[in-house]
C-alpha positions as CSV (number, residue, x, y, z in Angstrom):
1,X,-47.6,47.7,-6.3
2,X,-48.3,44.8,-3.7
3,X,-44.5,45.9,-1.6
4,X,-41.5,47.6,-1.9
5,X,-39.1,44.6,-4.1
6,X,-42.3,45.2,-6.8
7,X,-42.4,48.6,-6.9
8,X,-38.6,48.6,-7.0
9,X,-38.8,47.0,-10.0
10,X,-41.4,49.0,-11.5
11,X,-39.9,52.0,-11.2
12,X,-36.3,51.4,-12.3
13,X,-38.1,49.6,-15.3
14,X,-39.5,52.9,-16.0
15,X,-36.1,54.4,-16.6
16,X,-34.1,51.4,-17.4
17,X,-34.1,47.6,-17.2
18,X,-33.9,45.6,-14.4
19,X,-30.7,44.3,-15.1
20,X,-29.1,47.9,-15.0
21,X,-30.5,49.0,-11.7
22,X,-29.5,46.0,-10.1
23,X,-25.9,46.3,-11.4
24,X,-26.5,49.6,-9.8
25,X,-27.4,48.1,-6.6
26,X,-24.4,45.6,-6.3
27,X,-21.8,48.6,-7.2
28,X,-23.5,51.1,-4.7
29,X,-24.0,47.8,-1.9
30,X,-20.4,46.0,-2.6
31,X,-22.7,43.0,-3.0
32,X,-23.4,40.4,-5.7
33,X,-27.3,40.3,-5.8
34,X,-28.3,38.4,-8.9
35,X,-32.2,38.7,-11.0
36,X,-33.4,35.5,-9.0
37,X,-32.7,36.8,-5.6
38,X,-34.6,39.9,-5.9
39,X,-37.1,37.8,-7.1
40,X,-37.2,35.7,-4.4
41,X,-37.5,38.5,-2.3
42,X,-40.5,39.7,-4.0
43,X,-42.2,36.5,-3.3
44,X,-41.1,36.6,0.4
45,X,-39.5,33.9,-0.3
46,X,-36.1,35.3,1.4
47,X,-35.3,38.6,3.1
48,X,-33.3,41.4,2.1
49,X,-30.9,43.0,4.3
50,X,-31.4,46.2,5.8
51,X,-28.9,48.2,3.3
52,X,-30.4,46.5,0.4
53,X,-33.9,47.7,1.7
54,X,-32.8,51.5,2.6
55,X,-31.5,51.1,-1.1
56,X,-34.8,50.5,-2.6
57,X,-36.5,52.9,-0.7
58,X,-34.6,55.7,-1.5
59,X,-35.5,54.6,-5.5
60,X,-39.1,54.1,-4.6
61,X,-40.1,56.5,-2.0
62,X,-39.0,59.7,-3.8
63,X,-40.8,58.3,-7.1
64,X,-43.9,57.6,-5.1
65,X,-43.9,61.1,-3.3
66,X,-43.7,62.9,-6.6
67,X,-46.2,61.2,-8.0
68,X,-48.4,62.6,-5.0
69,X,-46.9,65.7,-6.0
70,X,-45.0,66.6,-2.6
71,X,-42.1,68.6,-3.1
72,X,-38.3,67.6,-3.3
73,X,-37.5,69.4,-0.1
74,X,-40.3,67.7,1.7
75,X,-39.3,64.1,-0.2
76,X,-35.9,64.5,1.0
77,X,-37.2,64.8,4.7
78,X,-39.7,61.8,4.4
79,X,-37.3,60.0,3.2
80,X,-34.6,60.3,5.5
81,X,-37.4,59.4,8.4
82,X,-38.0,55.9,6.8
83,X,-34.5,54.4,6.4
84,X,-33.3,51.5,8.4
């Protein structure tokens, strides 16, 4: 995973499809993100805002920590230390 927008999508492509997690994102955001922008912010070729990056971390990070196997309690603290 080469940043955050890739690994985004490699971990909700592990439960679902892209398309679904970012439906996901536009409900839980109030915003209308569409396949190409998230692409575009994988390639750096645009930024995503703040909320749309605290939304991806707290998809990846938690994943991430697990897979390290650091505990839920101790994932929930990380986390909350890394939002925007």
């Amino acid at each position: 995973m080469s940043n955050l927008i890739t690994a985004y999508i490699e971990v909700v492509n592990q439960a679902s499809t892209l398309a679904v997690a970012l439906r996901e994102m536009n409900n839980a955001l109030g915003t209308r993100h569409t396949h190409s922008r998230i692409r575009e912010w994988e390639r750096g070729d645009r930024l995503p805002t703040a909320m749309a990056i605290n939304y991806m971390l707290s998809i990846v990070l938690p994943v991430l920590l697990a897979d390290e196997g650091i505990s839920k309690k101790r994932r929930l603290s990380i986390l909350g230390k890394c939002l925007l």
